[in-house]
ROSE-684475 format. One record per residue (C-alpha): residue number from 1; x, y, z; residue in one letter. Coordinates in steps of 0.05 Angstrom, whole numbers. Example, Ala and Ser with C-alpha at 12.3 -4.5 7.8 and 13.67 -1.06 7.14 Angstrom:
+-----+--------+--------+--------+--------+
| num |     px |     py |     pz | residu |
+-----+--------+--------+--------+--------+
|   1 |    246 |    -90 |    156 |      A |
|   2 |    273 |    -21 |    143 |      S |
+-----+--------+--------+--------+--------+
This chain:
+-----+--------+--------+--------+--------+
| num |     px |     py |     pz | residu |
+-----+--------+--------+--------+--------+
|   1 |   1769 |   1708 |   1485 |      X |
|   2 |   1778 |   1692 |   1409 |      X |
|   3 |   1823 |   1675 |   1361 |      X |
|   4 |   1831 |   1700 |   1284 |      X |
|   5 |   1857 |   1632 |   1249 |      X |
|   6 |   1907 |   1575 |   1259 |      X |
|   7 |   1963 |   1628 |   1267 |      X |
|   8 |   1931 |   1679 |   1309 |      X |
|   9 |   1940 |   1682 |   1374 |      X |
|  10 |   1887 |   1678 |   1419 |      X |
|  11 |   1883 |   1743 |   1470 |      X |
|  12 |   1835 |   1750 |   1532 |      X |
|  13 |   1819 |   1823 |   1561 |      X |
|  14 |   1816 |   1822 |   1633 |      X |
|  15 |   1802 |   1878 |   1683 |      X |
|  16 |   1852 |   1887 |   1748 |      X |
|  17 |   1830 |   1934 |   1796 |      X |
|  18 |   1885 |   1973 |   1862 |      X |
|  19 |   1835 |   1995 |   1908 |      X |
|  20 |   1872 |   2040 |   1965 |      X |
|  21 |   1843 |   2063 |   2030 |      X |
|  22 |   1886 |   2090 |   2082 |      X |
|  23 |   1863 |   2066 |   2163 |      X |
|  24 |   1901 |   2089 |   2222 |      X |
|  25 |   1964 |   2119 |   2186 |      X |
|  26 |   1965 |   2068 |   2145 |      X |
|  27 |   1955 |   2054 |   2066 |      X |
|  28 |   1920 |   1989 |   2053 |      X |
|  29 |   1910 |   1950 |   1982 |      X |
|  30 |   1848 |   1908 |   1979 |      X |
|  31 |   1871 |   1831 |   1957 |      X |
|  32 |   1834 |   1772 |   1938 |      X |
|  33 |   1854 |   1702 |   1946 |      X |
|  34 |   1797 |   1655 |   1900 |      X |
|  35 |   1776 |   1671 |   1849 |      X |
|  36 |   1737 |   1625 |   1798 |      X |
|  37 |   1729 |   1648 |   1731 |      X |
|  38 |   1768 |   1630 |   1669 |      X |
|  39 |   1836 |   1676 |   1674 |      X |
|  40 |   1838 |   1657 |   1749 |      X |
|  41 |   1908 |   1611 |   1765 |      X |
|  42 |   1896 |   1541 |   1784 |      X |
|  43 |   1919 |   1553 |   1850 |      X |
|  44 |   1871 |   1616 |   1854 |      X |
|  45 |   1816 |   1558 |   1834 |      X |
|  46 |   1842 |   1520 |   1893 |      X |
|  47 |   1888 |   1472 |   1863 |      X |
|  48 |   1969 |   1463 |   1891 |      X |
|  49 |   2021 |   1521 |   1886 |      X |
|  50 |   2066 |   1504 |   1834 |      X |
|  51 |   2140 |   1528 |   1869 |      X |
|  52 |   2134 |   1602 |   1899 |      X |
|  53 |   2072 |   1610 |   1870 |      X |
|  54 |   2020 |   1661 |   1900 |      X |
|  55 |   1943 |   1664 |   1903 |      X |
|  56 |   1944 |   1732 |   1932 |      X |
|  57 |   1928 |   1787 |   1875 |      X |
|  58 |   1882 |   1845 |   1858 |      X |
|  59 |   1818 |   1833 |   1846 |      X |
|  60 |   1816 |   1812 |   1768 |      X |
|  61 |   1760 |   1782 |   1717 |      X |
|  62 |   1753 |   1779 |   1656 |      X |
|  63 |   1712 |   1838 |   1613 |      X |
|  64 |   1646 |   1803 |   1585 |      X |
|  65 |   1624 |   1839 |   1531 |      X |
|  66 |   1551 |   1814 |   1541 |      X |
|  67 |   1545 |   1826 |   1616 |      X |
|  68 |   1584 |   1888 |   1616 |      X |
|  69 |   1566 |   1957 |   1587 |      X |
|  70 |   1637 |   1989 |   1598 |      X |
|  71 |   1703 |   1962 |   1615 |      X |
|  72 |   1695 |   2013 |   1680 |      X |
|  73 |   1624 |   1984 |   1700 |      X |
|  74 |   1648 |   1909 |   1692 |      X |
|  75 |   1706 |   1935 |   1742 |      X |
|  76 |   1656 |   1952 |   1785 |      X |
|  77 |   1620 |   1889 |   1784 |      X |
|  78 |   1680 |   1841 |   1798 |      X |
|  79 |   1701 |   1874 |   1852 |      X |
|  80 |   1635 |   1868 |   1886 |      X |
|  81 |   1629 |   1805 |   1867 |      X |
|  82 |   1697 |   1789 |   1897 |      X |
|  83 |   1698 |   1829 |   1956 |      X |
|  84 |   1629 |   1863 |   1973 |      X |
|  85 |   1657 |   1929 |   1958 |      X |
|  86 |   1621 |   1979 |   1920 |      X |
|  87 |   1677 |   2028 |   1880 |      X |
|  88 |   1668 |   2112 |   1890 |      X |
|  89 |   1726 |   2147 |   1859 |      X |
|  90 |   1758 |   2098 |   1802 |      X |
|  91 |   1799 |   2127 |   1742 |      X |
|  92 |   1836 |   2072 |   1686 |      X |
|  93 |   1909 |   2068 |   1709 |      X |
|  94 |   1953 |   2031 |   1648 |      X |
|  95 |   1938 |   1976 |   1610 |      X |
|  96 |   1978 |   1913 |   1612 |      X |
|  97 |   1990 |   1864 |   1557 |      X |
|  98 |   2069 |   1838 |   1559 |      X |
|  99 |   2089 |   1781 |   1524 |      X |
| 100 |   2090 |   1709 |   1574 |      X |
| 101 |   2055 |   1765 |   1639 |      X |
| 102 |   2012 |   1700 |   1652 |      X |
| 103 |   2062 |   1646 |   1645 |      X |
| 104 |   2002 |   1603 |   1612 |      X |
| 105 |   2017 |   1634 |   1556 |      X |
| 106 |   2071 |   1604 |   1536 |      X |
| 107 |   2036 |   1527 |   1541 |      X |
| 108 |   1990 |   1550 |   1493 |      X |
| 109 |   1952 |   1591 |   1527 |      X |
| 110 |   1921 |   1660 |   1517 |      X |
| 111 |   1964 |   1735 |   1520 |      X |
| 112 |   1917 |   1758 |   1573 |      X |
| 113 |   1918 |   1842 |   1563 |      X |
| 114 |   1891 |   1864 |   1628 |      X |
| 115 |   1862 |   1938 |   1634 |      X |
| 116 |   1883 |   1967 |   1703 |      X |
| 117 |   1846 |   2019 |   1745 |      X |
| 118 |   1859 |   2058 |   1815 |      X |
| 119 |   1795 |   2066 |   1863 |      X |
| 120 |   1806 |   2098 |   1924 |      X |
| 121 |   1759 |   2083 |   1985 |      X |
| 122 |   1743 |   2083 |   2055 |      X |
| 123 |   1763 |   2015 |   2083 |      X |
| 124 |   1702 |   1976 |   2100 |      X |
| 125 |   1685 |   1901 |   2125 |      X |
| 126 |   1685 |   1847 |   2070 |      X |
| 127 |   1648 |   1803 |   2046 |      X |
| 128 |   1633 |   1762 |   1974 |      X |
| 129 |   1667 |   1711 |   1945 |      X |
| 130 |   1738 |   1722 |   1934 |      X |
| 131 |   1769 |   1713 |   2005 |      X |
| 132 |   1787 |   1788 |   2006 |      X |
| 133 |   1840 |   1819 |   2056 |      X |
| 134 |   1859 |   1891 |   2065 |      X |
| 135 |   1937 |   1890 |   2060 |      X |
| 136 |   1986 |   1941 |   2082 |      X |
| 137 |   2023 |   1963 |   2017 |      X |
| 138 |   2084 |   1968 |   2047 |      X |
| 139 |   2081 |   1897 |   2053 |      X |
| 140 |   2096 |   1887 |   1989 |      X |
| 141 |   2148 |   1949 |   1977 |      X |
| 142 |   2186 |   1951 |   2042 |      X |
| 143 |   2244 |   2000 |   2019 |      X |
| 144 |   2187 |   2050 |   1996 |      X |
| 145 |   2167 |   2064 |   2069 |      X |
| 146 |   2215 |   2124 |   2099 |      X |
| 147 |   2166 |   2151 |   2148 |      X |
| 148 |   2219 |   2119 |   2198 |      X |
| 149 |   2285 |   2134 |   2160 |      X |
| 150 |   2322 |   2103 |   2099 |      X |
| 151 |   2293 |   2027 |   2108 |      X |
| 152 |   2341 |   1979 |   2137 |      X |
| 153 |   2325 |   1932 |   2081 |      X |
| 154 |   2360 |   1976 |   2032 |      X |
| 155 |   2433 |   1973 |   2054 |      X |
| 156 |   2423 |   1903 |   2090 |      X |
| 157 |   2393 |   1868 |   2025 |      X |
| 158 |   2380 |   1921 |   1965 |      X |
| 159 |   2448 |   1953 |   1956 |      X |
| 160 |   2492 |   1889 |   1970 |      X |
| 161 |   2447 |   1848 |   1914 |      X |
| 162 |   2444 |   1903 |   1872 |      X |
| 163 |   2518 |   1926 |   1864 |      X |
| 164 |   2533 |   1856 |   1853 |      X |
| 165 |   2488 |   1846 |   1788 |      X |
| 166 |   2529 |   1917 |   1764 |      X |
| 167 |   2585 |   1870 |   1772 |      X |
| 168 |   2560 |   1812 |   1737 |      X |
| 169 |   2550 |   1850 |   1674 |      X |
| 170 |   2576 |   1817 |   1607 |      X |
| 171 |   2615 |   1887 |   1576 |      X |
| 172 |   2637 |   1965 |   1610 |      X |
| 173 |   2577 |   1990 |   1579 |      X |
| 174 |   2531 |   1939 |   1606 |      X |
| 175 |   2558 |   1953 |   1669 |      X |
| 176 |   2549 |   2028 |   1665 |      X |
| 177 |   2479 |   2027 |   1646 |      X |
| 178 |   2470 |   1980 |   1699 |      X |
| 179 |   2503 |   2025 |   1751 |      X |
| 180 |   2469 |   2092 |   1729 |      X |
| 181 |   2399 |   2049 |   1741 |      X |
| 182 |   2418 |   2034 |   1813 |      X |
| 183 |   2440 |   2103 |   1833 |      X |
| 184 |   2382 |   2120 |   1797 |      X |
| 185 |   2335 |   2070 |   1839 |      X |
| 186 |   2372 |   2066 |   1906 |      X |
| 187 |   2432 |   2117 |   1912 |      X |
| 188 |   2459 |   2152 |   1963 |      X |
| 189 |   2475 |   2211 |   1925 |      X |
| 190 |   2414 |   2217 |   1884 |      X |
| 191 |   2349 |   2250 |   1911 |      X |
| 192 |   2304 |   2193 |   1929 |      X |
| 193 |   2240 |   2210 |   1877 |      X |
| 194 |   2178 |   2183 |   1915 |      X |
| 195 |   2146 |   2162 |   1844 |      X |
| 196 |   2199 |   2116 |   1815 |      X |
| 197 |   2160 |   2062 |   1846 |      X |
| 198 |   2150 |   2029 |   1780 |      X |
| 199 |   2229 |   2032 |   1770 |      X |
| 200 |   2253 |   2004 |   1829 |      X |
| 201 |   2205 |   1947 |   1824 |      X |
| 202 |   2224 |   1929 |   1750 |      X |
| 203 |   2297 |   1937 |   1770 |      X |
| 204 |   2307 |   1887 |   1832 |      X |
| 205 |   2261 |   1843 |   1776 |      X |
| 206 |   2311 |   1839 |   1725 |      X |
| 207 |   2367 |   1826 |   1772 |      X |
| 208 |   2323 |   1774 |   1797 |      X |
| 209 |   2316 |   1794 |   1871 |      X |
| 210 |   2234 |   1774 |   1881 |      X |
| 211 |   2201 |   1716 |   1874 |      X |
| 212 |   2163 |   1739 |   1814 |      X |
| 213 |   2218 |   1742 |   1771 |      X |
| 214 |   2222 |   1656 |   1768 |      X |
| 215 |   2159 |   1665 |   1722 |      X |
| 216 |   2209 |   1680 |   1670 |      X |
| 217 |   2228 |   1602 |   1672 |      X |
| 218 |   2181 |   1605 |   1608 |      X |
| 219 |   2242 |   1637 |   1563 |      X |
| 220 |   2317 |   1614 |   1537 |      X |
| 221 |   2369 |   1600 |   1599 |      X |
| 222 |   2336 |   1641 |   1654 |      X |
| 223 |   2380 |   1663 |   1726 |      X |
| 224 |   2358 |   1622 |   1782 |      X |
| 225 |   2319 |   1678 |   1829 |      X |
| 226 |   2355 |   1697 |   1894 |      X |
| 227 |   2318 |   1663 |   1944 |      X |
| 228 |   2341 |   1686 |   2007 |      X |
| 229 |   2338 |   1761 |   1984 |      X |
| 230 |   2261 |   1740 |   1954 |      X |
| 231 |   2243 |   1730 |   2036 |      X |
| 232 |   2265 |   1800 |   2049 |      X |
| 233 |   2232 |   1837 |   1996 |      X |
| 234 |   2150 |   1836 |   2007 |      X |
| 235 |   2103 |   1791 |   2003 |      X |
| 236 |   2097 |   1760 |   1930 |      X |
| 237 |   2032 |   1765 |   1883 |      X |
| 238 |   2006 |   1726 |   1828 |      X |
| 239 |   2030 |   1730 |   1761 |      X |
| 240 |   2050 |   1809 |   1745 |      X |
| 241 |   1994 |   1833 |   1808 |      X |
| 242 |   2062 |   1871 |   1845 |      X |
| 243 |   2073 |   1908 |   1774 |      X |
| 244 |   2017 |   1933 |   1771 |      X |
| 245 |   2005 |   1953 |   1846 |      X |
| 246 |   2071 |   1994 |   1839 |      X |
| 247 |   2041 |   2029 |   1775 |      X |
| 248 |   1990 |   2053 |   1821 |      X |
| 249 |   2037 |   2065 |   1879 |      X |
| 250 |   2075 |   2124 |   1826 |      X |
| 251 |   2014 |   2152 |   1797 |      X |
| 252 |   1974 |   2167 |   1862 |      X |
| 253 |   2046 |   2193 |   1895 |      X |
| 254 |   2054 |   2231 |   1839 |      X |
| 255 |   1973 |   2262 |   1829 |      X |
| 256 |   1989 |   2283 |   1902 |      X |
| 257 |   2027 |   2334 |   1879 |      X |
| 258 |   1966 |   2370 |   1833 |      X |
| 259 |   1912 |   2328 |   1848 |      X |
| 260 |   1869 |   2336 |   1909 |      X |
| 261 |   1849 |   2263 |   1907 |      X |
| 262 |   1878 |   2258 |   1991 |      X |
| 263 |   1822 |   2279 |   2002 |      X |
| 264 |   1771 |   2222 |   1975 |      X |
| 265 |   1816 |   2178 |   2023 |      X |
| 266 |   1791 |   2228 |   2083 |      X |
| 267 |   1711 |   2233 |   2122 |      X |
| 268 |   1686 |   2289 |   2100 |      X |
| 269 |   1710 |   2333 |   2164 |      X |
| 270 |   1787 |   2319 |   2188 |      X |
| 271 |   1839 |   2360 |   2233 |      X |
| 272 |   1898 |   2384 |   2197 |      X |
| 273 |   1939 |   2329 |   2233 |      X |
| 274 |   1907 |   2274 |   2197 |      X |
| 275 |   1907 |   2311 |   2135 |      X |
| 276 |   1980 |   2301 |   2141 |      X |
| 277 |   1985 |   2231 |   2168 |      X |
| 278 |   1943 |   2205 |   2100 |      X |
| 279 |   1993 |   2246 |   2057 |      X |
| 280 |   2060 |   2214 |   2096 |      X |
| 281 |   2023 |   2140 |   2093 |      X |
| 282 |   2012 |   2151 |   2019 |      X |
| 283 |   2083 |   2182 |   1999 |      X |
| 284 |   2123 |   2147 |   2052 |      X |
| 285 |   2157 |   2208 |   2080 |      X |
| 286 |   2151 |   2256 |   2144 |      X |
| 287 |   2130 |   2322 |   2128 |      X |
| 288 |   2157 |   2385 |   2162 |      X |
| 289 |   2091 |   2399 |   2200 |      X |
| 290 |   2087 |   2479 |   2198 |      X |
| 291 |   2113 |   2474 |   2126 |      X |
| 292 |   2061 |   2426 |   2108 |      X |
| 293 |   2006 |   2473 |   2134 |      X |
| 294 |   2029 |   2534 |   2103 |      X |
| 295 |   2025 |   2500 |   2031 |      X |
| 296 |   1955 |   2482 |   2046 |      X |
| 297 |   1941 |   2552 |   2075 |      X |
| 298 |   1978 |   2586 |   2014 |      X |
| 299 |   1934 |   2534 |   1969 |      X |
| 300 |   1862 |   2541 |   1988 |      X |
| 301 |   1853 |   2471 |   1990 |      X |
| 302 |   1823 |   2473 |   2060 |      X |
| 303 |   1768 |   2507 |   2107 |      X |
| 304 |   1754 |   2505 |   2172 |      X |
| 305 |   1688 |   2476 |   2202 |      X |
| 306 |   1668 |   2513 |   2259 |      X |
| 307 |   1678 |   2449 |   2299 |      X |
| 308 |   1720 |   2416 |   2338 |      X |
| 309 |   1755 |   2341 |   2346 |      X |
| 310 |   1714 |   2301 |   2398 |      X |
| 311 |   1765 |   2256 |   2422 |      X |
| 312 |   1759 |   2271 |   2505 |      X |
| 313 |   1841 |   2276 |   2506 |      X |
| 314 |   1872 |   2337 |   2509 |      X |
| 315 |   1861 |   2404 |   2473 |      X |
| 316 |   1809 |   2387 |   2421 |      X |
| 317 |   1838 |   2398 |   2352 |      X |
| 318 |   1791 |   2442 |   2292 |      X |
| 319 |   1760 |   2407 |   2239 |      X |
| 320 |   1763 |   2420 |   2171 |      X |
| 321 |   1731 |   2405 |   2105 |      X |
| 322 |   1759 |   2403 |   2034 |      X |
| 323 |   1747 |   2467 |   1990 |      X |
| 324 |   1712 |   2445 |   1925 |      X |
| 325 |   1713 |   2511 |   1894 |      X |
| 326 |   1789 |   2508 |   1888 |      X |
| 327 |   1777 |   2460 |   1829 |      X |
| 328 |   1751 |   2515 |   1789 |      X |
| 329 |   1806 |   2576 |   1826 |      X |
| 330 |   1866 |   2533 |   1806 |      X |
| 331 |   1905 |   2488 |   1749 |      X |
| 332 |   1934 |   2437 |   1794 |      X |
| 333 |   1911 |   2435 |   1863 |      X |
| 334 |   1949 |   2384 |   1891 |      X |
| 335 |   1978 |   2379 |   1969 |      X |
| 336 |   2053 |   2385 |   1952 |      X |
| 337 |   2108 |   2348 |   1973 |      X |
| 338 |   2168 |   2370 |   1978 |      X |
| 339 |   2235 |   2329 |   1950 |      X |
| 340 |   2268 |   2268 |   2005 |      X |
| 341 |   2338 |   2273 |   2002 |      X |
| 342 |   2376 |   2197 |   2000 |      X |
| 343 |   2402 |   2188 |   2077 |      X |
| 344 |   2369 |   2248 |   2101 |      X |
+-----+--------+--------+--------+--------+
């Protein structure tokens, strides 16, 4: 933290970190609930929630320049510090440094710029000092699970809310944008894109639809936040924390497609069946099983053991392994997913 003269601003760097492991079909987020350091909320220091205010967020400290070689390795450190966990596969994700993103800042306090990365594990017992959970991360986006269908909460809350903001707009063109948006988002028309996670989340923001959104209190005249839609809508994080976990959401949907990162989520020796039941947890779609298996075939991405599932029920299922070499045989060897139609 430092500041460069009476009319500087003063900016802290933090590092955030979305750590994903997927158990039993289904994706979890590891969360954190204390957290003592300077850039930690008071209620995150144990002090009173001020109105909807939430402790739960991604693990987060600030980068000490003295304590920390890298920005990665001081990553590393909070979130062992915080949870127990030690980080395998981590790569930077975006960095974040909006205006008022820690409400604090507009008392007088720091612009806190916080450097995000995605890690993805196995999910393991914790411990340290944080009071860490593993969180399904559907929990917190629950129209971007369609493993079951289009998600009730979509017609019943989403589209209602949402097509009355188009409404509400001051001008025609106002109106348009906003109704292009929503279609864009949410439509029943328009292909559902798996990696517009980021969109949707920013868009039932602004037409103030989570509980999040009151944080804008700190500017000019803001909309009072729709509280009974908020209880719908996943469970709220501290200061900008959802942001960010849907950044993450959209760039490990979208590396699925040419990025064989599935498989760091995987032991090292899986049937084909849970091969598939990682990718549908992580892009929250069914996949056409046969199809699914003949991308993977026509890929190279996968070999077979020589062994077979040990489970004592039924036929035992073969076991396979992930084909390294493919790194070096292709450009982009990802799983592929194939395109969700709206409805369908």
């Amino acid at each position: 933290m430092g500041s460069g003269g009476m009319a500087a601003q003063q900016t802290a760097l933090g590092l955030s970190a979305v750590t994903v492991a997927v158990t039993n079909e289904v994706p979890r987020v590891l969360a954190v609930r204390r957290m003592t350091h300077e850039l930690a909320t008071p209620v995150q220091r144990g002090g009173l929630p001020v109105g909807g205010e939430s402790a739960l967020a991604l693990p987060f400290g600030p980068f000490q320049p003295e304590r920390h070689r890298t920005l990665e390795l001081g990553l590393r450190l909070w979130v062992e510090e915080l949870t127990g966990l030690k980080l395998r596969y981590v790569e930077q994700l975006y960095t974040f440094g909006d205006r008022f993103r820690d409400p604090r800042e507009a008392a007088g306090g720091p612009r806190v710029v916080s450097v995000g990365y995605l890690a993805l594990v196995h999910e393991a017992p914790l411990t340290g000092t944080g009071e860490a959970e593993w969180c399904d991360w559907y929990d917190f986006f629950p129209w971007e699970d369609w493993r079951k269908g289009r998600p009730p909460v979509i017609e019943g809350i989403v589209r209602p809310r949402l097509d009355a903001w188009v409404f509400q707009a001051a001008d025609d063109w106002e109106r348009r944008a906003r109704a292009g948006r929503v279609a864009q988002c949410f439509g029943v028309d328009e292909q559902w894109d798996i990696e517009r996670t980021l969109d949707r989340y920013e868009l039932l923001y602004e037409a103030r639809l989570i509980p999040e959104a009151a944080q804008d209190g700190c500017l000019a005249d803001p909309q009072p936040v729709d509280e009974e839609a908020a209880r719908f809508l996943g469970r709220p994080m501290a200061l900008d924390n959802r942001r960010i976990l849907a950044t993450a959401m959209g760039r490990l949907r979208g590396k699925l497609r040419y990025r064989p990162l599935v498989f760091d989520l995987l032991p090292p020796s899986f049937t084909l069946l849970q091969l598939q039941r990682v990718v549908e947890a992580l892009s929250g779609k069914r996949l056409h099983k046969q199809n699914f298996r003949r991308l993977l075939q026509a890929g190279g991405l996968v070999e077979p053991t020589g062994q077979l599932e040990a489970t004592g029920r039924g036929r035992p299922a073969e076991l396979f392994r992930f084909r390294r070499e493919v790194l070096h045989e292709r450009v982009a060897p990802g799983v592929g997913i194939p395109t969700v139609r709206v409805g369908g």
